[in-house]
mmJSON file of the N, C-alpha and C atoms, coordinates in Angstrom:
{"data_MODEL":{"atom_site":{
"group_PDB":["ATOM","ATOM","ATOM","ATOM","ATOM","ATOM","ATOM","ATOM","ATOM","ATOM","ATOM","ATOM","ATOM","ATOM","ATOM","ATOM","ATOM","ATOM","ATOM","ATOM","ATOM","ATOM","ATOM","ATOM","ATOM","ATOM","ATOM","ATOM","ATOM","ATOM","ATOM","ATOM","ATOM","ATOM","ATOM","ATOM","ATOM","ATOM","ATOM","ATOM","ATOM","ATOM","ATOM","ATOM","ATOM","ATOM","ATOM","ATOM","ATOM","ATOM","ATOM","ATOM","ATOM","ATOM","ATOM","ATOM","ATOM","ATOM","ATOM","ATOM","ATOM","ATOM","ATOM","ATOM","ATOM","ATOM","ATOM","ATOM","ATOM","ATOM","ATOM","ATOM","ATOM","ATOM","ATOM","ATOM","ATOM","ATOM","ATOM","ATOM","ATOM","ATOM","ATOM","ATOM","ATOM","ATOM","ATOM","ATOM","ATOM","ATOM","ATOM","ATOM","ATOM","ATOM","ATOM","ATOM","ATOM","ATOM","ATOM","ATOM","ATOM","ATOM","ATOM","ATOM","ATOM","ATOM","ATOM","ATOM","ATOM","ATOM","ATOM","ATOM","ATOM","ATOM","ATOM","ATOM","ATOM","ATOM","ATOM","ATOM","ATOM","ATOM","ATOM","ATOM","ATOM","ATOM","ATOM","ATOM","ATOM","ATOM","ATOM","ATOM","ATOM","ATOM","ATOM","ATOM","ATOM","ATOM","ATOM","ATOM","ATOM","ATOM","ATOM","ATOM","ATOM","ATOM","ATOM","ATOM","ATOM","ATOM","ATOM","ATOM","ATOM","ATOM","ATOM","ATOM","ATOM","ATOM","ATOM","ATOM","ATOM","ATOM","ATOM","ATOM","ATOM","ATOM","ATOM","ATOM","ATOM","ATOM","ATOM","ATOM","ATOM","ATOM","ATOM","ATOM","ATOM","ATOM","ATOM","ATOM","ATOM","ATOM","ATOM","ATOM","ATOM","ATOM"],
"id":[1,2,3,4,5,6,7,8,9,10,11,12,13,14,15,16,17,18,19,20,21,22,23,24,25,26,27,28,29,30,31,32,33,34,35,36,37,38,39,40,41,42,43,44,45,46,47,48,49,50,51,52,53,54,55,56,57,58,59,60,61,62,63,64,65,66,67,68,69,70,71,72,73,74,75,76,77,78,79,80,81,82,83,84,85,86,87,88,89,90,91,92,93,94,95,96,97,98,99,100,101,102,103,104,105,106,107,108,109,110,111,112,113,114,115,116,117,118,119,120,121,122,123,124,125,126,127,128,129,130,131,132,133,134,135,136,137,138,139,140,141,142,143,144,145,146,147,148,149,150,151,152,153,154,155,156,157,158,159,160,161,162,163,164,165,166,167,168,169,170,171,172,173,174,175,176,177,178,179,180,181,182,183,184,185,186],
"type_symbol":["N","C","C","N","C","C","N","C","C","N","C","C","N","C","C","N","C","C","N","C","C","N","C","C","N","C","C","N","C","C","N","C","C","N","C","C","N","C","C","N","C","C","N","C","C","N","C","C","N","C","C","N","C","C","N","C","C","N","C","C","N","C","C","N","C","C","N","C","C","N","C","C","N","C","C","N","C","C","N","C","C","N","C","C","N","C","C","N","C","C","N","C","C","N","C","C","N","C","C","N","C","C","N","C","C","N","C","C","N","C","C","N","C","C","N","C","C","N","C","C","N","C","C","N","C","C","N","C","C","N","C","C","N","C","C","N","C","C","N","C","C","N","C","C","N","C","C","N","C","C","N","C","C","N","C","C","N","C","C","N","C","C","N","C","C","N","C","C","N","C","C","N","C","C","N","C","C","N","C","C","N","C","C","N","C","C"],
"label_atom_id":["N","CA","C","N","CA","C","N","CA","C","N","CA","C","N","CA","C","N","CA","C","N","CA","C","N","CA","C","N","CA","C","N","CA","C","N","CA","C","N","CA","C","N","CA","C","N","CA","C","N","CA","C","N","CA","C","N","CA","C","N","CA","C","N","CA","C","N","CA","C","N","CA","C","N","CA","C","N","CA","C","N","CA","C","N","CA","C","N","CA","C","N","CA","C","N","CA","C","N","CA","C","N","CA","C","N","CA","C","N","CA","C","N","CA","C","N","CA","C","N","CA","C","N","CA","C","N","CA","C","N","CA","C","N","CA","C","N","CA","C","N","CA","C","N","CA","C","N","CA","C","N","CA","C","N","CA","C","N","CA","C","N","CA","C","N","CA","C","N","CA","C","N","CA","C","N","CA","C","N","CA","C","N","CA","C","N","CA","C","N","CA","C","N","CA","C","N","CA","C","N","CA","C","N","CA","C","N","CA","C","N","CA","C","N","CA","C"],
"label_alt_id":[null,null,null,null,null,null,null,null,null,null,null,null,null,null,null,null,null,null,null,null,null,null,null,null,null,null,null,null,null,null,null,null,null,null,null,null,null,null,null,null,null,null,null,null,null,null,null,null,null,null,null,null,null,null,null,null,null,null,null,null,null,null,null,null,null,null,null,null,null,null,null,null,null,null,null,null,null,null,null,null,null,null,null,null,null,null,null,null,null,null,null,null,null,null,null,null,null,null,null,null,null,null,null,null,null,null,null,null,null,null,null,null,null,null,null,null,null,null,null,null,null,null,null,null,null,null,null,null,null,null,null,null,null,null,null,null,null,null,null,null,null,null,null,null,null,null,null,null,null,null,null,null,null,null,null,null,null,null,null,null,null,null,null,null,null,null,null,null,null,null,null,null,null,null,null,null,null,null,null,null,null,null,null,null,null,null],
"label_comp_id":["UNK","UNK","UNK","UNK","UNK","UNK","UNK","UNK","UNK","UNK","UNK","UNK","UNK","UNK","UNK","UNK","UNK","UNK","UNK","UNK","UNK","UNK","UNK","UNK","UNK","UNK","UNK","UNK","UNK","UNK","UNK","UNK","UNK","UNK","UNK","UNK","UNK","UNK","UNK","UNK","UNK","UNK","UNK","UNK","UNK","UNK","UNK","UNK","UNK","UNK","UNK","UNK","UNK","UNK","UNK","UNK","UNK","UNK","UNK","UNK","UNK","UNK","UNK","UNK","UNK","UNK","UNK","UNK","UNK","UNK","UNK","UNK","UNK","UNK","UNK","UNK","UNK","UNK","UNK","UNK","UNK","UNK","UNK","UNK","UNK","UNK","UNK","UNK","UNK","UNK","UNK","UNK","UNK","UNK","UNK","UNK","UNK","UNK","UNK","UNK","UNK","UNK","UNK","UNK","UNK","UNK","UNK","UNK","UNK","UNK","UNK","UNK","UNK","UNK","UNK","UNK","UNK","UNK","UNK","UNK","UNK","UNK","UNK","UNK","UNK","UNK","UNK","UNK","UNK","UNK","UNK","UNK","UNK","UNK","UNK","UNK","UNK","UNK","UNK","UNK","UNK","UNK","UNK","UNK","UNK","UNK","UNK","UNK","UNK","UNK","UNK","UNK","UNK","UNK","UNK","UNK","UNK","UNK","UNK","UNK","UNK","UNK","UNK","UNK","UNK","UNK","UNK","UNK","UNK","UNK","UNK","UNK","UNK","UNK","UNK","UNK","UNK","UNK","UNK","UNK","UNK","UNK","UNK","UNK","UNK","UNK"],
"label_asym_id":["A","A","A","A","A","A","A","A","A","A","A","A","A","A","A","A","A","A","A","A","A","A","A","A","A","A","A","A","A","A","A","A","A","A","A","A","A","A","A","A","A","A","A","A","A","A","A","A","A","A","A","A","A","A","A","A","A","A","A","A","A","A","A","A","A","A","A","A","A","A","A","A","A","A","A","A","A","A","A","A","A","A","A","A","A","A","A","A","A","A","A","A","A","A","A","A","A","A","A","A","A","A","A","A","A","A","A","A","A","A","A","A","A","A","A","A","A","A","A","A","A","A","A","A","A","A","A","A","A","A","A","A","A","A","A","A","A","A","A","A","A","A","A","A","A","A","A","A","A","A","A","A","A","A","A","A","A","A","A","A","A","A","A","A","A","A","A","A","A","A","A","A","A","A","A","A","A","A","A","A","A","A","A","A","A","A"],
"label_entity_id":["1","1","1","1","1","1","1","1","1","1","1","1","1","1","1","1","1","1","1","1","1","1","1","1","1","1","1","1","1","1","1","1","1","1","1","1","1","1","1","1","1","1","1","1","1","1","1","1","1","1","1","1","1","1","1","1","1","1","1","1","1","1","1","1","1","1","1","1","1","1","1","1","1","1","1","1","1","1","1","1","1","1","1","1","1","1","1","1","1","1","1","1","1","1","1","1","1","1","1","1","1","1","1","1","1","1","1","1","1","1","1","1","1","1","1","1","1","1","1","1","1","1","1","1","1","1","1","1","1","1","1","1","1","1","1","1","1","1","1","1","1","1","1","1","1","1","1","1","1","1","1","1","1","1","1","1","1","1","1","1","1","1","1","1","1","1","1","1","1","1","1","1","1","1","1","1","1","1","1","1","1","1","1","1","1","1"],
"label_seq_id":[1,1,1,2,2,2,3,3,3,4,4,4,5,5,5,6,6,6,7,7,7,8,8,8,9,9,9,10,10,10,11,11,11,12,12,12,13,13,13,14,14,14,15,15,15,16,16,16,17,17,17,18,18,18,19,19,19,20,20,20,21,21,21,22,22,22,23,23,23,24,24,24,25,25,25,26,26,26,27,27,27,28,28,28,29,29,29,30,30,30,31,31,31,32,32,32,33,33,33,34,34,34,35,35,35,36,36,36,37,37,37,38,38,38,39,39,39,40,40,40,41,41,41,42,42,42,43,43,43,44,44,44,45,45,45,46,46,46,47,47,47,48,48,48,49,49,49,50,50,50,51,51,51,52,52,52,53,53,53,54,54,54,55,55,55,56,56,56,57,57,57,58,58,58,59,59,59,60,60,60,61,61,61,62,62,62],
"pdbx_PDB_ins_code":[null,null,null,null,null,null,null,null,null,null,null,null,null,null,null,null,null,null,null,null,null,null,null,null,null,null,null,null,null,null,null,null,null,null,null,null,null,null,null,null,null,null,null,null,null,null,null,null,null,null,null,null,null,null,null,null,null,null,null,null,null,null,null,null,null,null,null,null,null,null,null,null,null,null,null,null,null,null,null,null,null,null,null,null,null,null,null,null,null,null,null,null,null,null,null,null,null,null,null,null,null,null,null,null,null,null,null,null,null,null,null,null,null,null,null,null,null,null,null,null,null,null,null,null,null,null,null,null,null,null,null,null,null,null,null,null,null,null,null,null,null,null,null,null,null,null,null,null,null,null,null,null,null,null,null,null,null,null,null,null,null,null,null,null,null,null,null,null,null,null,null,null,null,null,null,null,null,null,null,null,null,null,null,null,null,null],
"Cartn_x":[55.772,57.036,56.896,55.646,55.663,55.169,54.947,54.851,56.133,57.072,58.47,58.766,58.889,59.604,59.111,58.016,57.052,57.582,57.597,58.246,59.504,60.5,61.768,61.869,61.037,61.175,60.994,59.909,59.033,60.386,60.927,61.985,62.918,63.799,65.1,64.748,63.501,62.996,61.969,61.182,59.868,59.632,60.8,60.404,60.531,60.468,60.512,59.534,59.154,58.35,59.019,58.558,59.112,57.442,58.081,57.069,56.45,57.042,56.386,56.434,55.444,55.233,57.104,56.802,58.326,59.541,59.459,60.861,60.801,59.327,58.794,59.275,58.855,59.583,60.782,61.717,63.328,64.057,63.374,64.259,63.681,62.32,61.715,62.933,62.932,63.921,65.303,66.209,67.08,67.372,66.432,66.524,65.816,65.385,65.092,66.7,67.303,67.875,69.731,69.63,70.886,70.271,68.867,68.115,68.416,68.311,68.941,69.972,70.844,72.706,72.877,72.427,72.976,72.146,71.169,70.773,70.156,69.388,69.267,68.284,68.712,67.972,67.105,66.102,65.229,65.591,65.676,65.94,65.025,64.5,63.35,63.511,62.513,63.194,62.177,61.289,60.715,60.301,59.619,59.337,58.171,57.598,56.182,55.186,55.709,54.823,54.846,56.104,55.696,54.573,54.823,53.486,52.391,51.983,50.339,50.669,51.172,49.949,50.517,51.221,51.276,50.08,49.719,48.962,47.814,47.205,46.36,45.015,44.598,43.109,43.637,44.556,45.075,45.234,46.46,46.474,45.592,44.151,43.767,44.098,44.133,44.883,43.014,42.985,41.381,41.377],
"Cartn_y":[18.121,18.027,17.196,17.244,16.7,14.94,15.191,13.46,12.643,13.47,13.465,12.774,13.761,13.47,12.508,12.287,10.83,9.669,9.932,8.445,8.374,9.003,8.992,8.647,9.355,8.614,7.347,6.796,5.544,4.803,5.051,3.867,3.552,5.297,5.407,4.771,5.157,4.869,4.298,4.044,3.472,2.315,1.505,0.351,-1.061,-0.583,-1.499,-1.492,-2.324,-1.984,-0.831,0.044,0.425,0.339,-0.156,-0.343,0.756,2.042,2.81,4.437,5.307,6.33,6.965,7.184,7.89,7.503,5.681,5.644,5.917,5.687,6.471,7.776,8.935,10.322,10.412,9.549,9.907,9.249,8.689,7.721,8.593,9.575,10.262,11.848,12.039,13.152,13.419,11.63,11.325,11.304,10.718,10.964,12.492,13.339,14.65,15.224,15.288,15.942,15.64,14.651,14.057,14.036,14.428,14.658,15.91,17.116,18.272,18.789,17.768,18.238,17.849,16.786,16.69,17.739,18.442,19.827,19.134,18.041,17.407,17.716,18.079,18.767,17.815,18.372,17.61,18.257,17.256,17.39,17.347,18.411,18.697,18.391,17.61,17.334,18.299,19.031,19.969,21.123,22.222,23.25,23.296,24.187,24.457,24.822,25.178,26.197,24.381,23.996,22.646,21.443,21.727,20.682,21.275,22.605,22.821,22.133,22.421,21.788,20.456,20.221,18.002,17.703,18.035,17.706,18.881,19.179,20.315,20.23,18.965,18.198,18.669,18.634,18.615,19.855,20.966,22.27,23.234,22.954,24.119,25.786,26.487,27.746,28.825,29.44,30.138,31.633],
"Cartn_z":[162.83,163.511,164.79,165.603,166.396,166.524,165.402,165.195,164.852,164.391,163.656,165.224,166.132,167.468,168.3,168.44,168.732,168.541,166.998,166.388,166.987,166.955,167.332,168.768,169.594,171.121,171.398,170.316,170.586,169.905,168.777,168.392,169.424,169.853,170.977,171.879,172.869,174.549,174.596,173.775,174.665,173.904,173.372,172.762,174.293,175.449,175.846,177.119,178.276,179.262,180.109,180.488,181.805,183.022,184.435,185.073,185.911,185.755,186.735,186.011,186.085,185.412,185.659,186.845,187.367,186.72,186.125,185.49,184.258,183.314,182.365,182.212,183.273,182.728,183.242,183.945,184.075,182.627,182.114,180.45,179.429,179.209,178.724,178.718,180.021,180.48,179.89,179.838,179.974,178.541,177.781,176.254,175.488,176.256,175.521,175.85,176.83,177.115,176.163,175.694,174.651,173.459,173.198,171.684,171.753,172.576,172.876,172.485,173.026,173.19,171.962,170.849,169.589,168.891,168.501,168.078,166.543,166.752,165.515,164.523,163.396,162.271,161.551,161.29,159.987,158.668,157.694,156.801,155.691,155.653,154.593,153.052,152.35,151.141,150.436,150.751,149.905,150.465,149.735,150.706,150.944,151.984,153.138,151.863,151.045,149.518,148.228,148.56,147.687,148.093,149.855,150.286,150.248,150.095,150.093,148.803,147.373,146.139,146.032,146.819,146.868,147.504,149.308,149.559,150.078,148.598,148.722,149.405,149.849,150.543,152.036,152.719,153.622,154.211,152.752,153.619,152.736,152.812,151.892,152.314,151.222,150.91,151.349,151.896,152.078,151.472],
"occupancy":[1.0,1.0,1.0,1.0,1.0,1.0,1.0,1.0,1.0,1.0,1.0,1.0,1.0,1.0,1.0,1.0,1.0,1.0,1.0,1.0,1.0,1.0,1.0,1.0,1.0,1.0,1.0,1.0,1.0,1.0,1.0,1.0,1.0,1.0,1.0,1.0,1.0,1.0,1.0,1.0,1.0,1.0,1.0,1.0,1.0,1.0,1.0,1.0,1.0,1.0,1.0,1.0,1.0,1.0,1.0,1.0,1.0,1.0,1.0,1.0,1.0,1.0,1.0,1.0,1.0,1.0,1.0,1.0,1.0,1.0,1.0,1.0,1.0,1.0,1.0,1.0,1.0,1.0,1.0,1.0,1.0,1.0,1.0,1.0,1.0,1.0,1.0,1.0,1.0,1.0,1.0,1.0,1.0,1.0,1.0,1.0,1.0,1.0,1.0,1.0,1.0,1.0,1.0,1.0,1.0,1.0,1.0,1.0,1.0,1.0,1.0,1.0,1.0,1.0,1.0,1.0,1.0,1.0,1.0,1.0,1.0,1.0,1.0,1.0,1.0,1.0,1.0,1.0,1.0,1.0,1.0,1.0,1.0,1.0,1.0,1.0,1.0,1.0,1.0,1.0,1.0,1.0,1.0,1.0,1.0,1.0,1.0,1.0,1.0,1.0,1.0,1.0,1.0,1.0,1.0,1.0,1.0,1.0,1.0,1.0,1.0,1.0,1.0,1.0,1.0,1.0,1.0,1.0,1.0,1.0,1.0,1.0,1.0,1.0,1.0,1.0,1.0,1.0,1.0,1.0,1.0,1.0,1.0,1.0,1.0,1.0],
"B_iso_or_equiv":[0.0,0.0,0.0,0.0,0.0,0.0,0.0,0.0,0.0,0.0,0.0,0.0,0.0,0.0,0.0,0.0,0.0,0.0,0.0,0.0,0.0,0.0,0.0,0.0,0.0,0.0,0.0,0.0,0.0,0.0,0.0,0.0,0.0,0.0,0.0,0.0,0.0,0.0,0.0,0.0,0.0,0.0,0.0,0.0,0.0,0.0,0.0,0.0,0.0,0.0,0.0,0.0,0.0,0.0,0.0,0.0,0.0,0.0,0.0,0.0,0.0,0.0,0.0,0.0,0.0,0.0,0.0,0.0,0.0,0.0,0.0,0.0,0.0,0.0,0.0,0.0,0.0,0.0,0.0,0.0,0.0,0.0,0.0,0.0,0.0,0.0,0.0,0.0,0.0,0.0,0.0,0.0,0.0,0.0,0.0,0.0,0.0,0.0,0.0,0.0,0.0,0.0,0.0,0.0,0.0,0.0,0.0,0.0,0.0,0.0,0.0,0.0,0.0,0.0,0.0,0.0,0.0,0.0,0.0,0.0,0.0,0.0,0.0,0.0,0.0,0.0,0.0,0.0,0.0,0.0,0.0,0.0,0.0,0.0,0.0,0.0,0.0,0.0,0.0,0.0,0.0,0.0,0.0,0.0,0.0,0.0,0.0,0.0,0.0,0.0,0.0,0.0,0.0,0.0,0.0,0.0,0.0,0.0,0.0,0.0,0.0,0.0,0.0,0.0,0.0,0.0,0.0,0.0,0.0,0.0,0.0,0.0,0.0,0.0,0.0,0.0,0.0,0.0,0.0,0.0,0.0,0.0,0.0,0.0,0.0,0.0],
"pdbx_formal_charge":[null,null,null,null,null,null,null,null,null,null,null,null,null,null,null,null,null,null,null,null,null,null,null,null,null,null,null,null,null,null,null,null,null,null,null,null,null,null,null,null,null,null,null,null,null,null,null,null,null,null,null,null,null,null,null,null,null,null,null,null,null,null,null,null,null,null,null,null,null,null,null,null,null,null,null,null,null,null,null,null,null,null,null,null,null,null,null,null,null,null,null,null,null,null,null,null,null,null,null,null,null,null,null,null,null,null,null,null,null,null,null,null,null,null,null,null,null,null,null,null,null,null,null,null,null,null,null,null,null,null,null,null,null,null,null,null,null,null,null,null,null,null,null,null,null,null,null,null,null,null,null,null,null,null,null,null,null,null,null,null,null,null,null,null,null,null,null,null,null,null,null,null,null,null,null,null,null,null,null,null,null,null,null,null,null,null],
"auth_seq_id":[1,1,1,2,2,2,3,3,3,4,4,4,5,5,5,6,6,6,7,7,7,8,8,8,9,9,9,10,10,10,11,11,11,12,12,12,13,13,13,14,14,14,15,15,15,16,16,16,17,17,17,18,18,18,19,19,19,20,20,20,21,21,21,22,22,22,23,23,23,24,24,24,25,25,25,26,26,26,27,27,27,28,28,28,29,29,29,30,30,30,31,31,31,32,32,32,33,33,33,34,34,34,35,35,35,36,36,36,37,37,37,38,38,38,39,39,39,40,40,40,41,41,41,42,42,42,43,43,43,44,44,44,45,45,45,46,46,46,47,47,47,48,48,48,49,49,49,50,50,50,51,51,51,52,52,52,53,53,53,54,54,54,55,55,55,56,56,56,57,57,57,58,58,58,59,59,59,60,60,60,61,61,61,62,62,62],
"auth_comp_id":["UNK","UNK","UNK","UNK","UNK","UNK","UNK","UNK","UNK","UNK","UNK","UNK","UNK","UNK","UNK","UNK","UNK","UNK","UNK","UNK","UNK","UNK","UNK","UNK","UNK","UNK","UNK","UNK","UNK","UNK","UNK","UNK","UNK","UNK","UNK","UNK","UNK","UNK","UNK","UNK","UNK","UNK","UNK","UNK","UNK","UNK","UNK","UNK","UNK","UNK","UNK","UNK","UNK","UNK","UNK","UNK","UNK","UNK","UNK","UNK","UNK","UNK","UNK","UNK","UNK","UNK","UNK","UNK","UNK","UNK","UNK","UNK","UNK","UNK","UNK","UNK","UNK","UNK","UNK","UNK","UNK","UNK","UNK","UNK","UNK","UNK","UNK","UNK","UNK","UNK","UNK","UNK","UNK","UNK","UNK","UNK","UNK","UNK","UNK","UNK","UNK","UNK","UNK","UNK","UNK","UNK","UNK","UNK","UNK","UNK","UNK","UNK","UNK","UNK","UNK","UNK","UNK","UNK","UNK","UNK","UNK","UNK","UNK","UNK","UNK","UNK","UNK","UNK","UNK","UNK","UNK","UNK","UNK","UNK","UNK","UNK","UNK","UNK","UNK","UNK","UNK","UNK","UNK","UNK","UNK","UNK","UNK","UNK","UNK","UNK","UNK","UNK","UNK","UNK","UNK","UNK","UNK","UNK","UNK","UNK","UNK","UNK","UNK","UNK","UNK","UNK","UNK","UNK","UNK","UNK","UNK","UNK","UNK","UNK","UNK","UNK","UNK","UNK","UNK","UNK","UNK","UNK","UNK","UNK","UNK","UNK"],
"auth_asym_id":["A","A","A","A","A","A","A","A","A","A","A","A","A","A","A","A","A","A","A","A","A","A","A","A","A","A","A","A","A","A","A","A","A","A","A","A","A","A","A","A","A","A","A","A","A","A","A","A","A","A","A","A","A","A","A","A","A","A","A","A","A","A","A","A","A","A","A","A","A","A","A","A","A","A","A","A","A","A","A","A","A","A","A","A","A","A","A","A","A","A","A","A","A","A","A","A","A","A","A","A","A","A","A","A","A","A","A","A","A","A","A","A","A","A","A","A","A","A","A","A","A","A","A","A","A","A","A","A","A","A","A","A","A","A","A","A","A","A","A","A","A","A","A","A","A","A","A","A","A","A","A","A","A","A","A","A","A","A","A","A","A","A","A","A","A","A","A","A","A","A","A","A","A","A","A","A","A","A","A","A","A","A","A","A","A","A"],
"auth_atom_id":["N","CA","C","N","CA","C","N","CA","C","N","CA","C","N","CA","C","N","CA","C","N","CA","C","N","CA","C","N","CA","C","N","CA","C","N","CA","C","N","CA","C","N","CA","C","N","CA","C","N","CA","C","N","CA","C","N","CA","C","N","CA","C","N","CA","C","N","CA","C","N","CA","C","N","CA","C","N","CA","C","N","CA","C","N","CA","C","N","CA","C","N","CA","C","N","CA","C","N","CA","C","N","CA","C","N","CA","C","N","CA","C","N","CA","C","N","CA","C","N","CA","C","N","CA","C","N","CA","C","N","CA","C","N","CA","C","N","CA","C","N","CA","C","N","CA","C","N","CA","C","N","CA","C","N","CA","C","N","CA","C","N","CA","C","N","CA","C","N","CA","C","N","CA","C","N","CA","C","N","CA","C","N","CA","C","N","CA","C","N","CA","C","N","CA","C","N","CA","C","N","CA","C","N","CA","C","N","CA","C","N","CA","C","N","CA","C"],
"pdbx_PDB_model_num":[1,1,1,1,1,1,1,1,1,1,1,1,1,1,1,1,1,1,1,1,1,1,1,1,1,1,1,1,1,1,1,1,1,1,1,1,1,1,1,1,1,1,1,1,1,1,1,1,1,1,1,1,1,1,1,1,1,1,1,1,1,1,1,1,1,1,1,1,1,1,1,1,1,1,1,1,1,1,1,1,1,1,1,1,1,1,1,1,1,1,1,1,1,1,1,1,1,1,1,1,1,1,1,1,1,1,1,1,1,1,1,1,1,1,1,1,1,1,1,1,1,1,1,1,1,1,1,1,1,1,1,1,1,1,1,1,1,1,1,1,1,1,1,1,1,1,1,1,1,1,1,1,1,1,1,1,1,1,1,1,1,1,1,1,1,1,1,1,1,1,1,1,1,1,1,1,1,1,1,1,1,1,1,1,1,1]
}}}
């Protein structure tokens, strides 16, 4: 999930320079906080029990 949201910042906000950490986390801020207010869902196309045996190398079962 949290790579989900990574990508999404890096497309929305951080595709461009910003020059100083500080304006970095006010556009960082500025876009969590309207990623927030829209309440935006992922849309799962399978279930948590269908990805262990898709990618069973990954989540082994012990």
């Amino acid at each position: 999930m949290a790579e989900i949201e990574l990508s999404i910042l890096q497309r929305d906000c951080l595709n461009r320079h910003l020059a100083t950490k500080e304006l970095l986390g006010a556009e960082i801020n500025a876009w969590q906080t309207k990623r927030n207010a829209k309440q935006a869902k992922a849309n799962w196309l399978f279930t948590a029990k269908d990805a262990r045996i898709k990618l069973h190398k990954l989540y082994p079962t012990t």
